[in-house]
C-alpha positions in Angstrom: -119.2 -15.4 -15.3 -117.9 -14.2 -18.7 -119.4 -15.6 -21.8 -117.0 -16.4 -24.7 -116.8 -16.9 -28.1 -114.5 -17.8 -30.6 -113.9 -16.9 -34.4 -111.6 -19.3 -36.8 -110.8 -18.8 -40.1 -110.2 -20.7 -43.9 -106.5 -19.1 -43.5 -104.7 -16.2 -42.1 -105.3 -12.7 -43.4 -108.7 -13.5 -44.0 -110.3 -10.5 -41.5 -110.5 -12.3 -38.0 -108.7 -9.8 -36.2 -110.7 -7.2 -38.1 -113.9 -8.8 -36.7 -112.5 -9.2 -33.1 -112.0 -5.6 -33.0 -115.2 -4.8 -34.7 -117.5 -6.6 -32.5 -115.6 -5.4 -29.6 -116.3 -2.0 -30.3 -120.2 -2.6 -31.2 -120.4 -4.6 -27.9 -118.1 -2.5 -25.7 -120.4 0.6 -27.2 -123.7 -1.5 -25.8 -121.9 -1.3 -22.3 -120.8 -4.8 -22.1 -117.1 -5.5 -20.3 -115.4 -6.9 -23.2 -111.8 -8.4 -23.9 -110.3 -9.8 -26.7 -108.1 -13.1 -26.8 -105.7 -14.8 -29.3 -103.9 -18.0 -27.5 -101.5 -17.9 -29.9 -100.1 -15.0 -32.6 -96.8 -15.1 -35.0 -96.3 -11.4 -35.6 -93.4 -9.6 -36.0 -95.2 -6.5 -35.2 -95.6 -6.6 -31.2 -97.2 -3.7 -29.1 -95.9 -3.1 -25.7 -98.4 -2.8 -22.5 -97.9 -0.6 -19.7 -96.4 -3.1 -17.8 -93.8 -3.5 -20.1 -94.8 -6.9 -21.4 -95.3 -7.9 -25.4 -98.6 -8.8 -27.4 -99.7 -9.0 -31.4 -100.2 -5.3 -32.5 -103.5 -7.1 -33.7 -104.6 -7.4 -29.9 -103.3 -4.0 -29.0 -105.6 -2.6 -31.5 -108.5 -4.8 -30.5 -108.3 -3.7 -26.9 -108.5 -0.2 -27.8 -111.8 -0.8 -30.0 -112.9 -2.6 -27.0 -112.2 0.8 -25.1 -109.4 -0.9 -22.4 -106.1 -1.4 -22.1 -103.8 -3.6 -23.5 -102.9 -6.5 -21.3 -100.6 -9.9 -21.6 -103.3 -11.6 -21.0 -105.1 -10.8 -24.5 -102.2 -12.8 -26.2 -100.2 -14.9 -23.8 -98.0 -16.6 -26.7 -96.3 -14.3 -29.3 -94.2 -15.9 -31.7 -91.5 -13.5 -33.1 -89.9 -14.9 -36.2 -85.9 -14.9 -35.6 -85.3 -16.6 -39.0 -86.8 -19.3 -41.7 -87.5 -21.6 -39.1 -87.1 -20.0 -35.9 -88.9 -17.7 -33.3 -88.5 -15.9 -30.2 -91.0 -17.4 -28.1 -93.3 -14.5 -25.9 -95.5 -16.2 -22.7 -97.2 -13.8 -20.6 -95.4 -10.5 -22.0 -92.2 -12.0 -21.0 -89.1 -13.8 -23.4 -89.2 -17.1 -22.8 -86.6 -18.8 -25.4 -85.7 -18.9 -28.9 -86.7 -21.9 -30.5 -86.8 -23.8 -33.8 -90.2 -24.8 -35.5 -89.5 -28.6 -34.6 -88.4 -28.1 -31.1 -91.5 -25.7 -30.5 -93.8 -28.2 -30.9 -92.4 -30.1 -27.7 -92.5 -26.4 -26.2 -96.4 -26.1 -27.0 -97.5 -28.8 -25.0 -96.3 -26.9 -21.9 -97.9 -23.5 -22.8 -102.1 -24.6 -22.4 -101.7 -23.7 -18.5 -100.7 -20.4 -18.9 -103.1 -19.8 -22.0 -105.9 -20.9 -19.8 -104.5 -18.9 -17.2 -104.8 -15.7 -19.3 -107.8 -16.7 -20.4 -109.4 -17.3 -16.9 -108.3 -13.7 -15.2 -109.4 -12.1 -18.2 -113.1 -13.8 -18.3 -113.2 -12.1 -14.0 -112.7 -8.9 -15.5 -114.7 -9.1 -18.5 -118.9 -10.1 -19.2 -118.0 -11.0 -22.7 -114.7 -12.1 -24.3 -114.1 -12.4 -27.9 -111.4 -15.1 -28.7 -109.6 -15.5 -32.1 -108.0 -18.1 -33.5 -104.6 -18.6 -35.7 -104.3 -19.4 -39.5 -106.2 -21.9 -40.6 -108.1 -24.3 -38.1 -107.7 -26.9 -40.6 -104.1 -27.3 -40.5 -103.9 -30.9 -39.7 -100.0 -30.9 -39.5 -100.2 -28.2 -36.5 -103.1 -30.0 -34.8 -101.1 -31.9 -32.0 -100.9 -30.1 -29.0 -102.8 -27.6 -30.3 -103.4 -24.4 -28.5 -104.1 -21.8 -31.0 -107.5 -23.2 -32.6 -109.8 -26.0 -31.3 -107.2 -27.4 -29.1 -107.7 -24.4 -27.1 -111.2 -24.2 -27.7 -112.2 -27.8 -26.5 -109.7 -27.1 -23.5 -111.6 -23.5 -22.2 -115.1 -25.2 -23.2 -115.5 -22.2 -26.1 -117.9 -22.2 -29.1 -116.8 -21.9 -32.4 -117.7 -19.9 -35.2 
């Protein structure tokens, strides 16, 4: 079975995806199987996998350092900002609605099963994954529900650093 591990931040753009993609490389070069995860991205900037599907460019880029393909899987919810206060909503590669900030905090709740379930077929196929989290993991307003930070990590049974 895959070991995991999983990197939060003080805020976003502070280097996590930077260090995903680093120490997928240094660990991919040692010969370990390794994948990189985000539950949870808000990018404008997707990347499109073979089979069509959409992910963070971040997680594109990390599975190349990691020296495999892109998959859904890496990032199973992609937020694509539509407006102020609304986004496209991305689950497994696939549109699954536009929704408003307020309404997708009702539509978060429902999204942990098929972040696990990302996260579980890519631990079978991996020794090591490398999971980053969103933002800040202090943002006590966006803590309900939470599947992005430790909401995610306490679910999959992940260590934090």
């Amino acid at each position: 079975m895959a070991r995991a591990l999983m990197f939060q931040g003080t805020g976003s753009d502070v280097g996590k995806s930077l260090l995903v993609a680093g120490l997928a490389r240094a660990f991919a070069d040692r010969g370990l199987r390794v994948r990189p995860f985000k539950p949870q991205n808000m990018s404008n900037n997707a990347a499109v996998t073979a089979d069509g599907g959409e992910i963070g460019r971040a997680q594109a880029l990390q599975a190349r350092a990691a020296r495999v393909a892109p998959s859904v899987h890496m990032n199973p919810v992609l937020l694509k900002p539509q407006s102020e206060v609304g986004a496209q909503i991305v689950v497994q590669g696939k549109v699954l609605a536009s929704s408003g900030a307020r309404d997708y905090q009702r539509v978060k709740a429902t999204l942990l099963p098929a972040v696990l379930d990302s996260f579980e077929r890519l631990k079978d196929a991996a020794d090591l994954v490398l999971v980053e989290g969103a933002g800040s993991a202090s943002e006590i307003n966006l803590r309900a529900n939470d599947i992005a930070n430790m909401g995610f990590a306490r679910a999959a049974q992940v260590p934090v650093v």
